[in-house]
C-alpha positions in Angstrom: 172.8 -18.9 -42.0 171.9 -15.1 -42.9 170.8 -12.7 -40.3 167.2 -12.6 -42.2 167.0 -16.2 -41.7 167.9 -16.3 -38.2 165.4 -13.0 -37.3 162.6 -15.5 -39.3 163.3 -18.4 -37.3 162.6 -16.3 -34.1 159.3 -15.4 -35.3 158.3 -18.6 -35.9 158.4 -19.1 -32.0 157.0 -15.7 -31.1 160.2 -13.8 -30.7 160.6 -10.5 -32.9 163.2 -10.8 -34.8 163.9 -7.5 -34.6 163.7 -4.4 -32.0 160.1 -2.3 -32.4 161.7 0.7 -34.5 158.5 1.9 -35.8 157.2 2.2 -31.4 154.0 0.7 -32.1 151.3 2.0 -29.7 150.1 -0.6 -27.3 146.8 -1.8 -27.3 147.3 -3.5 -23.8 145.7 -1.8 -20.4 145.7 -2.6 -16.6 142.5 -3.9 -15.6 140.5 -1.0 -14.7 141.7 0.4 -18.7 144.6 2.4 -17.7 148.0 2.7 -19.7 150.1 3.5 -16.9 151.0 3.8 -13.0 153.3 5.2 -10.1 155.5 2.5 -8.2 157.9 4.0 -5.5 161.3 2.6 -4.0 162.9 2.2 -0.8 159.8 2.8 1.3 161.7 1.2 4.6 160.2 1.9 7.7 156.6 2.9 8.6 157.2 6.0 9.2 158.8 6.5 5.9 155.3 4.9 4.4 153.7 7.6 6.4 154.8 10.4 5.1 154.6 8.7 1.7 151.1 8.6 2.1 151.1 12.1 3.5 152.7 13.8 0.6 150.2 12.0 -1.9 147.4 13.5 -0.5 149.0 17.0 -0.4 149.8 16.5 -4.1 147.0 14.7 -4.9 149.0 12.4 -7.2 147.7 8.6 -7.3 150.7 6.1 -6.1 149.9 2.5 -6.8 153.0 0.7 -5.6 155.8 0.7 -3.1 158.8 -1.4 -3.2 159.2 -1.9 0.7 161.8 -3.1 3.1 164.6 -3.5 0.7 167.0 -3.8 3.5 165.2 -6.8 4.2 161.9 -7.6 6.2 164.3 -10.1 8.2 165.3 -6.6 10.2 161.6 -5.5 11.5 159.6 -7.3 14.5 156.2 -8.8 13.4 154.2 -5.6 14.9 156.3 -3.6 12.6 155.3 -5.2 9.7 151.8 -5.6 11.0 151.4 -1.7 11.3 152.8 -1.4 8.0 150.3 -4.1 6.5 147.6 -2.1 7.9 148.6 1.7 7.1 149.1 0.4 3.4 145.7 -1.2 3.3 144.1 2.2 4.7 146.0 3.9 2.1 144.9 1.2 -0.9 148.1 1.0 -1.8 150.2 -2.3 -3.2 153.3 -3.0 -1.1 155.5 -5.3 -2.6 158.1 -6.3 0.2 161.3 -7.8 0.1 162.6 -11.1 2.4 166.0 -10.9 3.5 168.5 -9.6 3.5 169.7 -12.2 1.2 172.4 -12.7 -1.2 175.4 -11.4 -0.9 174.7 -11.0 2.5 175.3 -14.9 2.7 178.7 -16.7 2.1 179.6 -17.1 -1.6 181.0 -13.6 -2.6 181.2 -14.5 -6.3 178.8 -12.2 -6.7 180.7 -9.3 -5.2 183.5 -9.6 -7.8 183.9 -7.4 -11.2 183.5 -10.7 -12.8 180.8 -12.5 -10.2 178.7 -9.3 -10.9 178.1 -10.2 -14.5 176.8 -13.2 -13.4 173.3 -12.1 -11.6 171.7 -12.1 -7.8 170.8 -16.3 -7.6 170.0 -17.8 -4.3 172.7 -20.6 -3.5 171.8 -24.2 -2.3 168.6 -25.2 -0.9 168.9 -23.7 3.0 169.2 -20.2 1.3 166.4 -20.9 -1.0 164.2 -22.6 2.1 165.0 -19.7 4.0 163.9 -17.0 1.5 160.1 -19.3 1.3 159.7 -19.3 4.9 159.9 -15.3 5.1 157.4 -14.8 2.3 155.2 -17.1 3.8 155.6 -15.5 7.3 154.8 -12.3 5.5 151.8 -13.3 3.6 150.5 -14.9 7.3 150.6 -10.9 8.0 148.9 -9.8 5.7 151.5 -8.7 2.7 150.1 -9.8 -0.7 153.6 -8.8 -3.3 156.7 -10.0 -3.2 160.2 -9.3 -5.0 161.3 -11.9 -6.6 165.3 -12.2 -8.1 165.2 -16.0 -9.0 163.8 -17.9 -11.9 164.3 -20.8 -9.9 162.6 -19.0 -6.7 160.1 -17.9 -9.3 158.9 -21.1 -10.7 158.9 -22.6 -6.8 156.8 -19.9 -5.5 154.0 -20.6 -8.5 153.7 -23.5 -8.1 152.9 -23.7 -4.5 150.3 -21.0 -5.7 149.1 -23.7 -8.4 148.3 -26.0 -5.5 146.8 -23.5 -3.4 149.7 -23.3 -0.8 149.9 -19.9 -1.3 146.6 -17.6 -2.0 146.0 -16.5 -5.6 145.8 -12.9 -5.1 149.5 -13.2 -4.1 151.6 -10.9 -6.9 155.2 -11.7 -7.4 156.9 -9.0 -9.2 160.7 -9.7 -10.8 163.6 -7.3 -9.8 165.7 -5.4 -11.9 168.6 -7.0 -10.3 167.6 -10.3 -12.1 169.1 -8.8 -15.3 167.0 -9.5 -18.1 166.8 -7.3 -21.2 164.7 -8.9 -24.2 161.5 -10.1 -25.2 162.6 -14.3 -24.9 163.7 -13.8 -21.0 160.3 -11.6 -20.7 158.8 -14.8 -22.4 160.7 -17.0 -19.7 159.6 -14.8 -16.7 155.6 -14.8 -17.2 155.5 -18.0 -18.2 157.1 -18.9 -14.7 154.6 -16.6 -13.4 155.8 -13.3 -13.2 153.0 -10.8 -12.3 154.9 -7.7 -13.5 158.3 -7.6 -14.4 161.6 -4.6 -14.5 164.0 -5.5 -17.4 167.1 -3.5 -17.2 167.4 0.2 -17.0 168.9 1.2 -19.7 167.4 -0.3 -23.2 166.4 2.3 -25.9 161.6 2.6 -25.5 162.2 0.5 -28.9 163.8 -2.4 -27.0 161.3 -2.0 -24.5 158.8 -2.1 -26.9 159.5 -5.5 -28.5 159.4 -6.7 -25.2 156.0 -5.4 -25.0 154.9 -7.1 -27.9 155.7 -10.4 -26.6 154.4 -10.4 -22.9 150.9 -9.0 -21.2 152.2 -8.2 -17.5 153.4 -5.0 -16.6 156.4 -3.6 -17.1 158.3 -1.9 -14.4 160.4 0.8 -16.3 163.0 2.8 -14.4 161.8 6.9 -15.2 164.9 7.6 -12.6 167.5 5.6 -11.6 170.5 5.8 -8.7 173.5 6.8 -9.3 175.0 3.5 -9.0 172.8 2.5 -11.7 173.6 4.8 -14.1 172.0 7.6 -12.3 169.7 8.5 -15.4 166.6 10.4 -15.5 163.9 10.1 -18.6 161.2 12.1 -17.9 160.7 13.1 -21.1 160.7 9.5 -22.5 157.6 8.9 -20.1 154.8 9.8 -22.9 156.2 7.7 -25.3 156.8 4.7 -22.8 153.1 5.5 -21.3 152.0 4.9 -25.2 154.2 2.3 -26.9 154.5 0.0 -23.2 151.1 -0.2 -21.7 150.5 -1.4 -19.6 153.2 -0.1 -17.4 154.6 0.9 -13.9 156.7 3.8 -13.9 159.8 3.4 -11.2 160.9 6.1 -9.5 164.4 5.4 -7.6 167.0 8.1 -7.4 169.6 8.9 -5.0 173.6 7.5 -4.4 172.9 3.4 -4.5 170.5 1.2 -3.8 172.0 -1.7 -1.9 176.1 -1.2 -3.0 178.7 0.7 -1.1 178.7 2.8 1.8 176.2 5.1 0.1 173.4 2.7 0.3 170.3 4.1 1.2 168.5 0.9 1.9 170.4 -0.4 5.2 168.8 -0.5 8.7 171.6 1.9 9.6 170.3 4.6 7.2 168.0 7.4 9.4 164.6 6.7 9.0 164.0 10.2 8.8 166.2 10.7 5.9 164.6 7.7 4.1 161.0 9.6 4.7 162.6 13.4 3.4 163.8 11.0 0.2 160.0 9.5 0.2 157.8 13.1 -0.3 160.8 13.8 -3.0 159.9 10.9 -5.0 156.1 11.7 -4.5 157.0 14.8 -6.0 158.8 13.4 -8.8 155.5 11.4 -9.8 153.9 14.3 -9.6 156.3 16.1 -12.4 156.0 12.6 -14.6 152.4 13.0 -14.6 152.2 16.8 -16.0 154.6 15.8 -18.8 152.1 12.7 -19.8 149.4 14.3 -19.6 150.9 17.6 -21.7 152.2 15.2 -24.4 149.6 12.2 -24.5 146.9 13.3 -22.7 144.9 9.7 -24.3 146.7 8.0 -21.3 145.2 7.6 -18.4 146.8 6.8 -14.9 145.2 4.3 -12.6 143.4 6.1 -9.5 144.5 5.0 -5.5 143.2 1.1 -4.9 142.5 0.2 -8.6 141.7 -3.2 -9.2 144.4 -5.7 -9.5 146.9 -4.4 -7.3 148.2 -6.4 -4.7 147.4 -4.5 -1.5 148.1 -5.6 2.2 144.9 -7.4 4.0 145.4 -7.3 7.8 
């Protein structure tokens, strides 16, 4: 079969047969009509969400979402979480938390080798999978409304107990980069499992992203700056073309040594709380600098204000 043939038989289910060269604007908005919005890593503890919220309103830059607990909301007693629940909620920001730790914190170190790696973060057996459901469901008892979700399995689980009202609908479950998925099909795969919002891999060209975009309607969580263990990339200057051709979109700020590999790790329970909150007004900062260059290139785009509808912020 030719190539043409092949990229013809895609489209016939939907699928672009070919990546968005010509970076088509969007024509798809967040709720309130906004093309994009600030999401936030590694906001840990609660003091590290305090002085998140802190710098914000010195800047006066709109956050929308933080990526919380990463280490894993197994490590924090239930009155930490609750006073994270309700500082959020005051703040009308989204929290999207994370259960665990989890994989590879488990046995099974597959994942931990240079071939394992290639093979993605997948919960293993039913205990591991029952234990990761019990948490989230703990957490939404406290009030948390967004979860990270690595899983397709874990994905489709979680909406269905939403389908049958096990879970509450206003319940967002947003897909994690480390699931590893980088075209338009597997974007396909994700909402229709029921993906809220969803961060392909970091490092596609704004046309891959953008034939993603013309498949799917949730978000997309795009990496503007990226640890080093990642790549350790930055694209600000890609942010006014993402802004246009992506809408709508969540732009992800998450820079320092690693994530969640090696001893340089920032998002352990070991890691000082106060150094986590110094690396928290940086990224405010950061958001701050994205914004200027979107609004000095495509000024058209607007950015969600604080508490805009459809985000998934905590209820106490």
């Amino acid at each position: 079969m030719k190539l043409a043939d092949a990229r013809k038989l895609m489209e016939k289910h939907g699928i672009p047969g070919r990546d968005a060269n010509d970076l088509p604007t969007s024509k798809k908005r967040f709720p309130d009509g906004a093309w994009y919005r600030m999401e936030i890593s590694g906001i840990e503890r609660p003091n590290v969400l305090e002085a998140t919220i802190d710098e914000m309103e010195k800047r006066k830059v709109p956050l929308h979402r933080l990526i919380s607990l990463v280490m894993g909301a197994t490590f924090f007693t239930k009155q930490e979480l609750r006073d994270f629940v309700q500082m959020a909620a005051d703040a009308k920001v989204e929290v999207i938390a994370t259960p665990g730790p989890r994989t590879p914190w488990y046995t099974g170190r597959q994942i931990a080798t240079p071939e394992g790696a290639l093979s993605g973060l997948r919960f293993r057996g039913s205990d591991q999978l029952s234990h990761v459901i019990d948490e989230i469901l703990t957490l939404i008892d406290i009030g948390f409304r967004g979860f990270l979700v690595i899983d397709e399995g874990e994905l489709w689980l979680l909406n269905e107990m939403k389908k049958a009202g096990d879970i509450p609908q206003d319940v967002v479950f947003k897909v994690s980069v480390y699931a590893g998925h980088g075209n338009p099909a597997g974007g396909k795969v994700l909402e229709n499992l029921g993906a809220g919002t969803f961060n392909p891999v970091a490092d596609l060209t704004v046309e891959q992203y953008a034939t993603i975009r013309q498949v799917v309607d949730i978000p997309l969580d795009m990496h503007i700056l990226l640890t080093e263990s990642f790549g350790g990339f930055t694209r600000f200057y890609d942010a006014p073309e993402i802004a246009r051709t992506l809408a709508p979109v969540y732009f992800k700020i998450e820079p320092g040594p690693a994530c969640a590999a090696t001893g340089a790790a920032l998002y352990k329970p070991w890691v000082s709380p106060d150094l986590l909150a110094g690396w928290a007004r940086e990224k405010v900062k950061y958001a701050q600098i994205i914004h200027e260059i979107i609004q000095e290139n495509f000024p058209e785009a607007k950015v969600s204000d604080v508490g805009a509808e459809g985000l998934a912020i905590p209820k106490p």
